[in-house]
C-alpha positions as CSV (number, residue, x, y, z in Angstrom):
1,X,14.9,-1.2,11.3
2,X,12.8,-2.8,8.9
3,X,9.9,-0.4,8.0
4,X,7.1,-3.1,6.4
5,X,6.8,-4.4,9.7
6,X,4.6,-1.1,10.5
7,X,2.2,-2.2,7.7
8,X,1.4,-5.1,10.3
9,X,0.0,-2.3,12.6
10,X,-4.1,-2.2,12.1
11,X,-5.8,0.9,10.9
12,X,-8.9,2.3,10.1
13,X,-9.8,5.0,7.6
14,X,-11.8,8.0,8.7
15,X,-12.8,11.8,8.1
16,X,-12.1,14.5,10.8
17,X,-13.7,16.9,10.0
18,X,-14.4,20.4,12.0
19,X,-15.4,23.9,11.3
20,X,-15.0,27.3,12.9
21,X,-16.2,30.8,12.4
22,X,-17.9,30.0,9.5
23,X,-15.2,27.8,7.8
24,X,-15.1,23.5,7.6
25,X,-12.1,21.5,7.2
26,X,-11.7,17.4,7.0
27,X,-9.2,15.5,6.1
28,X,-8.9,11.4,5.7
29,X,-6.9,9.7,9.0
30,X,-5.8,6.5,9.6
31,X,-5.4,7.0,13.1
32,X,-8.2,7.2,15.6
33,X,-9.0,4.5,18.9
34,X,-10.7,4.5,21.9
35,X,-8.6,5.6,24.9
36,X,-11.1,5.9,27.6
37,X,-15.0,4.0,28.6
38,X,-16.0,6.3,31.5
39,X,-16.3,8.8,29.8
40,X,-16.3,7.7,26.3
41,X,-12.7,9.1,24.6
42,X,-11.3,9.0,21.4
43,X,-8.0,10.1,20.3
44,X,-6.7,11.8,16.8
45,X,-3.6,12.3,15.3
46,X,-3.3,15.6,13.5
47,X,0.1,16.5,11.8
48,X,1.0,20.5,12.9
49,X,0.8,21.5,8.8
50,X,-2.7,20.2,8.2
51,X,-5.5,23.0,7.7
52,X,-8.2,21.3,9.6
53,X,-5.6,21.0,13.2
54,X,-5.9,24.7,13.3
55,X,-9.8,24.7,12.9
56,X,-10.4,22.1,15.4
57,X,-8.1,23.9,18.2
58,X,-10.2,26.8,17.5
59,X,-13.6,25.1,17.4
60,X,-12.6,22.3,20.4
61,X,-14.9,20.6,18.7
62,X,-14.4,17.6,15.8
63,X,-16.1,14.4,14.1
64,X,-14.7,11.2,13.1
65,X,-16.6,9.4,10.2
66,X,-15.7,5.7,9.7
67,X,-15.5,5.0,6.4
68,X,-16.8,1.8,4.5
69,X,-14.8,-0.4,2.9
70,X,-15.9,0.2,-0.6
71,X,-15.4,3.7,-0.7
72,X,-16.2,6.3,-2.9
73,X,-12.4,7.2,-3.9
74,X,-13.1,10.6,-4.7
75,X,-13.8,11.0,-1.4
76,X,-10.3,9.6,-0.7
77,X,-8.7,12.1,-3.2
78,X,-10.2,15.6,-2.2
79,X,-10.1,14.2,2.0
80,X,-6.9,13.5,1.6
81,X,-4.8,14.7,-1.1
82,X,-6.2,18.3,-0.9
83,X,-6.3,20.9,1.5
84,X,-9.2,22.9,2.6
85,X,-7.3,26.5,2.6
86,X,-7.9,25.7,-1.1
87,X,-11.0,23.9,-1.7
88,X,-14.8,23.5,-0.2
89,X,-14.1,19.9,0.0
90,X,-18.1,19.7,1.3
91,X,-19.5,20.9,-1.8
92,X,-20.5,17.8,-3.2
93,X,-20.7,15.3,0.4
94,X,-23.7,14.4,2.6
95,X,-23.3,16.1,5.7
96,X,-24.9,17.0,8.7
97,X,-23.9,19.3,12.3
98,X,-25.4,17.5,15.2
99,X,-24.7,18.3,19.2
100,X,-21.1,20.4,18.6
101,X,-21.6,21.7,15.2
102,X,-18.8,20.0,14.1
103,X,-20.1,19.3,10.6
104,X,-20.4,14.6,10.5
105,X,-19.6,13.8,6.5
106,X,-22.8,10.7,6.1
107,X,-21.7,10.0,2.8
108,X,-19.3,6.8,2.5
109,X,-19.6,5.9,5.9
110,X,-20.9,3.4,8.4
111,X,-20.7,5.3,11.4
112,X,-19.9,8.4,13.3
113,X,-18.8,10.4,16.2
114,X,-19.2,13.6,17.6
115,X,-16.4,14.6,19.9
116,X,-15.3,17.8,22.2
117,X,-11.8,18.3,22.9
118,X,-10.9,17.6,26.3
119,X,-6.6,17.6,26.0
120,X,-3.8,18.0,23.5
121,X,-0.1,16.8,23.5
122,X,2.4,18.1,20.9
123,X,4.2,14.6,19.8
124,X,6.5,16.2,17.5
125,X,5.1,16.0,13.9
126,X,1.7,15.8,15.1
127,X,-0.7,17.0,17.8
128,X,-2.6,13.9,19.6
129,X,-6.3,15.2,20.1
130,X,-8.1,13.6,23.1
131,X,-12.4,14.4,22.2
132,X,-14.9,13.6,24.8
133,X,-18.2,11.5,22.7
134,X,-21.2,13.7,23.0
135,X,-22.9,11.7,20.6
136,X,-22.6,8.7,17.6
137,X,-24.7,7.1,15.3
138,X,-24.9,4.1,13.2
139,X,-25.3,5.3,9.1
140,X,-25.2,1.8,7.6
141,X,-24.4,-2.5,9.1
142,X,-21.7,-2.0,5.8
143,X,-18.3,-3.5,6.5
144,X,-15.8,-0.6,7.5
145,X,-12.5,0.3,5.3
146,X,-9.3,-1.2,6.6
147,X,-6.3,0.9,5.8
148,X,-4.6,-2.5,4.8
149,X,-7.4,-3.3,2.4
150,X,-7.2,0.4,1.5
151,X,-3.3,0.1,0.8
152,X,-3.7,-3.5,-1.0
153,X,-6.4,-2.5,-3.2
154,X,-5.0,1.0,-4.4
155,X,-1.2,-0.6,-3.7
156,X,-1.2,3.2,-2.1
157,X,1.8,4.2,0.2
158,X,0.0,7.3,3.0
159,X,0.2,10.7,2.6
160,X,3.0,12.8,3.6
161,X,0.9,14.3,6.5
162,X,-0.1,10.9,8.0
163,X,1.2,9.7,11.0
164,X,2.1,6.4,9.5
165,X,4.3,7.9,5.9
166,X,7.0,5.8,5.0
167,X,8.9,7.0,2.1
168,X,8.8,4.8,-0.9
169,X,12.8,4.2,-0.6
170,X,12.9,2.6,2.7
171,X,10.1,0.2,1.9
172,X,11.9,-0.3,-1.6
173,X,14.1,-4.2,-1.2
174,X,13.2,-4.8,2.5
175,X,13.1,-8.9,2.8
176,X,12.9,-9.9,6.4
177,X,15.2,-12.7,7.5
178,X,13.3,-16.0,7.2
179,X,10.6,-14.9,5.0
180,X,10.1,-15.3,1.1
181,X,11.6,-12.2,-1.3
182,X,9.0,-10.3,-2.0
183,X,6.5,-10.9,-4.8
184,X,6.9,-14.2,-3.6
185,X,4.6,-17.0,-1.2
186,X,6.3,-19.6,0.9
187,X,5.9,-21.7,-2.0
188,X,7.4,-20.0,-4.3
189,X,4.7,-18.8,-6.7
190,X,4.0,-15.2,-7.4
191,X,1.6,-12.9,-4.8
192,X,-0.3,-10.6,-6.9
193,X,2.2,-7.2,-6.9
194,X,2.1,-5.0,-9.5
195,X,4.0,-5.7,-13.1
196,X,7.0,-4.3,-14.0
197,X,5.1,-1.7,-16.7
198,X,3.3,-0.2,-13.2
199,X,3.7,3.5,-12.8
200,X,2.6,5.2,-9.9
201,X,0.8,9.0,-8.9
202,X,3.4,11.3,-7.5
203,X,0.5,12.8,-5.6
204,X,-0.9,9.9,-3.9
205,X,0.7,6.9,-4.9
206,X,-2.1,5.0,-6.5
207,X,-0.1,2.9,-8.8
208,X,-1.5,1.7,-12.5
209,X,-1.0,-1.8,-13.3
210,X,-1.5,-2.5,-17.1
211,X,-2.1,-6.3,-16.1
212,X,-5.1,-5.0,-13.9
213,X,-6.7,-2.0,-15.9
214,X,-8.7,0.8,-13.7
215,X,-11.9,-0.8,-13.9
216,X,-13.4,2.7,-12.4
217,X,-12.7,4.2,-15.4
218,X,-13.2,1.5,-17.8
219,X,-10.3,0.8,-18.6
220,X,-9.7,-3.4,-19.5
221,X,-6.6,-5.3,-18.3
222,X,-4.1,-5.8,-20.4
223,X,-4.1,-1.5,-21.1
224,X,0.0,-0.5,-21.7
225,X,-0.4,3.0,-19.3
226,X,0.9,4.3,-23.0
227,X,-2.3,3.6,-24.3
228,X,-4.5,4.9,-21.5
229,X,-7.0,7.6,-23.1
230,X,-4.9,11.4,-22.6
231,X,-7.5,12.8,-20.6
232,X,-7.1,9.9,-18.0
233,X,-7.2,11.1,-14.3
234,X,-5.9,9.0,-11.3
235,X,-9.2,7.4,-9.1
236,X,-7.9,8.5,-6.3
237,X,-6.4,12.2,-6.5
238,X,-7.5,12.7,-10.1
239,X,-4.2,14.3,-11.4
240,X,-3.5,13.5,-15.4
241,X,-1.1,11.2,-17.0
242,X,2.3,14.1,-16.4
243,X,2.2,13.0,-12.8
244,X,2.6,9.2,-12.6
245,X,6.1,7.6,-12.4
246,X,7.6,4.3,-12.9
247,X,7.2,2.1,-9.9
């Protein structure tokens, strides 16, 4: 089996968020598509540890925010890299209930639905969520985040909870039959991967490349991670310096 050829597979990024007796929960999903037109359906992926599955099969109720495609990261870090048994990940966010009371994160995002849950399947590691759409609404004509662009950008694998994680060891010297190594074009010259002085976030795999820099945090190419201030946080998940590994 060679497991890059599931990073051909095309992905969104979203929030599903949901709240119950007084309680909200989101977390950031790659997986969400239109299974039905009469009536409008939409189906989620929730994996059977994730804080927010329990609030939504409480609630019946959840919302899917589209996220655009250049997204406030820190969104990316508490959505996805924390968990809401833990921390009010609306505290700082733009949000609003609508119809189900589901509460529809505005900030980040282009558009959004508002969704009842109709049926569940257990599909193993996760629980596939049909929601009926009671209502949507366009926040912005911005161009929507790509989970490829996301992955390309951030050279990010997906979290351990997401539908699509691949651990870093299978991906690690896969080259298909036919095709150039990797790193490499059909002509020969080098794609843009990250040098050999790369390290990477244990947490959420955000990897450093010294010949890139962070320009979020200022930081110019050229920076040896050695030299990165020591109060330097990952963009994404914003753990310190201790956490990152060499790629």
């Amino acid at each position: 089996m060679k497991y890059k050829a599931f990073h051909k597979l095309s992905y969104g990024l979203y929030i599903i968020a949901s709240g119950y007796d007084g309680k909200k929960a989101g977390y950031i999903a790659n997986t969400a598509f239109q299974v039905t037109s009469h009536p409008p359906q939409i189906a989620i992926s929730c994996h059977k540890s994730n804080n927010t599955l329990d609030i939504i099969l409480k609630s019946k109720v959840f919302s899917i925010s589209i996220l655009k495609k250049e997204v406030d990261t820190s969104l990316i870090g508490e959505f996805g890299f924390m968990s809401s048994s833990r921390l009010d990940k609306f505290r700082n966010v733009e949000y609003k209930t609508f119809a189900t009371g589901a509460p529809i994160v505005l900030e980040s995002s282009v558009a959004w639905f508002d969704c009842r849950v109709v049926n569940q399947f257990d599909v193993g590691s996760h629980i596939l969520i049909i929601g009926e759409v009671v209502d949507s609404a366009m926040v912005t004509d911005e161009e929507p985040l790509t989970y490829a662009y996301y992955r390309e950008k951030f050279k990010m694998l997906s979290p351990r909870n997401s539908p699509t994680y691949i651990e870093r060891e299978k991906l690690a010297g896969e080259d298909e039959e036919g095709l150039p190594p990797a790193g490499k074009t059909e002509g020969g010259e080098k794609e843009s991967e990250p040098g050999s002085d790369a390290k990477y976030s244990t947490i959420c795999g955000y990897t450093y490349d010294p010949e890139v820099g962070d320009p979020s945090a200022g930081i110019p190419p050229g920076t040896p991670f050695e030299d990165l201030p020591d109060d330097y946080k990952c963009p994404v998940c914003s753990v310190d310096k201790g956490y990152f590994r060499k790629s």
